[in-house]
C-alpha positions in Angstrom: 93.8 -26.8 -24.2 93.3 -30.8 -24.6 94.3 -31.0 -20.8 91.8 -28.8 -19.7 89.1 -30.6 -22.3 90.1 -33.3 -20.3 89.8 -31.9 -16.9 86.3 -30.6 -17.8 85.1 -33.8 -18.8 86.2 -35.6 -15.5 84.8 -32.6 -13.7 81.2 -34.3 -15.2 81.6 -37.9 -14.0 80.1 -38.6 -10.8 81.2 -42.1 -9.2 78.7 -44.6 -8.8 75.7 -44.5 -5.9 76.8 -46.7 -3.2 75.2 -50.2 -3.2 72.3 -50.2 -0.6 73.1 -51.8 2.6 70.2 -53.3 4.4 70.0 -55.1 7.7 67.8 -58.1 6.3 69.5 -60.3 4.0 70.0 -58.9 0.5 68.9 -61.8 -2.2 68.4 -59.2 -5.0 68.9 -61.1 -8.2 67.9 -64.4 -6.9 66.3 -66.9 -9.4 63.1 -68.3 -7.4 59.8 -66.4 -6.0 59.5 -64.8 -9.2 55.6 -64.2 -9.1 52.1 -65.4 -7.6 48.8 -65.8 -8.5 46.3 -66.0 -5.1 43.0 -64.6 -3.9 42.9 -62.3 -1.6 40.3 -62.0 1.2 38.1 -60.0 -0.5 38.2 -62.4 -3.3 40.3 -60.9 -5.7 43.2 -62.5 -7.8 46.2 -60.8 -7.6 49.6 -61.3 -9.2 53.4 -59.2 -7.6 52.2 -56.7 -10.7 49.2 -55.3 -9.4 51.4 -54.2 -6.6 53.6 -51.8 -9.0 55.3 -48.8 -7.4 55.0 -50.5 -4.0 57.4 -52.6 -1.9 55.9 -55.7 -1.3 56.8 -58.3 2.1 54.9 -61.5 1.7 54.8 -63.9 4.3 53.7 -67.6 4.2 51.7 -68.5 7.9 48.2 -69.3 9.3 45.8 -68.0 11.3 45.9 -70.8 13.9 49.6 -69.8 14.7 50.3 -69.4 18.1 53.6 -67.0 17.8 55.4 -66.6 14.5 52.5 -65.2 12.6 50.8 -62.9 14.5 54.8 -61.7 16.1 55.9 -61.1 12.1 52.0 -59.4 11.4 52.7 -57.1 14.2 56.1 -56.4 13.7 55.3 -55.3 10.2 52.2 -53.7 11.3 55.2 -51.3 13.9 57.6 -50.7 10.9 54.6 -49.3 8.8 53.6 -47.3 11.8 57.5 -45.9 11.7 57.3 -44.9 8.4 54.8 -42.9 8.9 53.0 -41.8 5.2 55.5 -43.7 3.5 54.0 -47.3 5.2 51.2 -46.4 2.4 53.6 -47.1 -0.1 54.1 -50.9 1.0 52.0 -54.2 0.7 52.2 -56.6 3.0 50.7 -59.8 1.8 50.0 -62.7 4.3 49.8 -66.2 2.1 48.2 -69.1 4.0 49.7 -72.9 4.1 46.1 -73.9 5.8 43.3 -73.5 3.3 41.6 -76.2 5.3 40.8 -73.9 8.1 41.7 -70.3 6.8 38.6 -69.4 4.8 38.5 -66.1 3.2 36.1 -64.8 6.4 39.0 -65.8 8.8 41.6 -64.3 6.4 39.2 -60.9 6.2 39.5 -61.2 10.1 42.5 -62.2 10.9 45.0 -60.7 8.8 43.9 -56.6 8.6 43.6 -56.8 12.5 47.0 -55.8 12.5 47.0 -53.3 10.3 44.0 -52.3 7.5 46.1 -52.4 4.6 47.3 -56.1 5.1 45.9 -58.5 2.9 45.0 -62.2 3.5 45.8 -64.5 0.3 44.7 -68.2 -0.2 44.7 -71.2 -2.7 44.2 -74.6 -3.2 46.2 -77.1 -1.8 47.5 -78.0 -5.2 48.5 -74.4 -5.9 49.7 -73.6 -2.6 52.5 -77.0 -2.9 53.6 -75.7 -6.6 53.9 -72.1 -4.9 55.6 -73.0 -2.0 57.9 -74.9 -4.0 58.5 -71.7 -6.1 58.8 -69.8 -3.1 61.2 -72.4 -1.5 58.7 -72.6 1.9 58.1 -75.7 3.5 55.0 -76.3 5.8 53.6 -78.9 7.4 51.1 -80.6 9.6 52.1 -81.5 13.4 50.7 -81.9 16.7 48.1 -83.6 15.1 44.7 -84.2 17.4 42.0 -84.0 15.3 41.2 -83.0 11.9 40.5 -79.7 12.8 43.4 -79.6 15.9 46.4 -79.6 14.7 49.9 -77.2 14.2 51.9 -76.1 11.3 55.6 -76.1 11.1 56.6 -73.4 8.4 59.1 -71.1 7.2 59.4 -68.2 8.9 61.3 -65.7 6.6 59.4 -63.0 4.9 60.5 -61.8 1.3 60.3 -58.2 0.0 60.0 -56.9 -3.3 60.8 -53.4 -4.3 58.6 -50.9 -6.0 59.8 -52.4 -9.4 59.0 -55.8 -8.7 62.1 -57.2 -8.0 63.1 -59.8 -5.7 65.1 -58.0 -3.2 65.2 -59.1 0.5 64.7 -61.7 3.0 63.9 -60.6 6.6 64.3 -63.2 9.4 61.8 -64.1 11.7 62.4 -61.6 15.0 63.6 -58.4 12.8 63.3 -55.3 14.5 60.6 -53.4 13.7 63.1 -50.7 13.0 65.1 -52.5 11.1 62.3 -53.7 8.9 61.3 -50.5 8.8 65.0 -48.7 7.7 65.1 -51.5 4.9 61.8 -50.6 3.5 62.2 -47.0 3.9 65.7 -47.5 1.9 63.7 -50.0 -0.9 61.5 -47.3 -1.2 63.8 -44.4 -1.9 63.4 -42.5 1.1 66.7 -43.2 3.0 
C-alpha cells in the first residue's frame, strides 16, 4: 500500500520546463540596464514600467546614421511584421546618443517611419552619459566637419526585456529578422 502511495505521488511530479533557448544572446540575470527614465517623442517620460506585460528591445542610435540604425529599425520593424498580432505585444524603444541634432520633431519623424508603434526617446547630455554608462553603451563623435556634420560611433547591440521587466537578451547588430522575431515570440510566451 506505501509503494503504491509512492508510485502515485511520483505519478504527480512533472520535471521542470526546459530553459528557453534563444538565438540572441541570453544575459537574463545580468546586473546593469536595470531601468530608464527618457522622453519620448511625443514628450512623455517614461520609465521600463510603463511598458508592463510587453517585451521591450531598446536600442541606443541616431537619426543621422547612415546604416546601423535605420538596418536594426527595419529589421525590428520585419520581426514585428512576423509576428503578426503578437508584434502588438512588444515596444521597441529607439534612445538617441545625439540630442544635439535629434529634436523631438526628428524623433517623431524618424523613428515610427519604420513602424507606428516605435518610439523615439531623448535626454540631456548629462543624462544620456549617466545612462549610457548604466546601459554599458559607448558613443561618440567622429568624422567631425562642422558642428552640425559630423558621425557617431556607437554600440550596436539592442537589449530586450520580457513582459515582466526583466533584463533578458542581447541581439547583435545584423540578427535575422526571424530570429529576432522567434526570440521575441518565445519571451512572449507564444513559442
Amino acid at each position: 500500500m506505501a509503494g503504491l502511495a509512492a508510485l502515485l505521488a511520483l505519478g504527480g511530479c512533472q520535471p521542470a520546463p526546459a530553459p528557453a533557448v534563444f538565438k540572441a544572446t541570453d544575459i537574463t540575470g545580468a546586473s546593469f540596464a536595470r531601468d530608464f527614465r527618457l522622453t519620448d517623442h511625443n514628450g512623455k517620460t517614461r520609465t521600463l514600467a510603463d511598458f508592463r506585460g510587453k517585451a521591450v528591445a531598446i536600442f541606443f542610435g541616431y537619426t543621422y546614421c547612415p546604416d546601423v540604425c535605420p538596418t536594426t529599425l527595419a529589421d525590428f520593424a520585419a520581426a514585428l511584421r512576423a509576428l503578426g498580432p503578437l508584434g502588438d505585444r512588444v515596444q521597441v524603444i529607439f534612445v538617441t546618443v545625439d540630442p544635439e541634432r535629434d529634436s523631438p520633431e526628428m524623433l517623431r519623424e524618424f523613428v515610427p517611419a519604420f513602424d507606428p508603434r516605435f518610439l523615439g526617446m531623448y535626454t540631456d547630455a548629462a543624462t544620456l552619459k549617466a545612462l549610457a554608462s548604466e546601459y554599458k553603451v559607448v558613443y561618440q563623435k567622429t568624422a567631425v566637419k562642422a558642428a552640425d556634420d559630423y558621425l557617431i560611433d556607437h554600440s550596436a547591440g539592442t537589449y530586450v526585456y520580457d513582459p515582466q521587466g526583466k533584463l533578458r537578451l542581447l541581439i547583435a547588430y545584423g540578427s535575422r529578422p526571424d530570429d529576432i522575431a522567434q526570440d521575441l515570440k518565445t519571451l512572449l510566451g507564444g513559442s
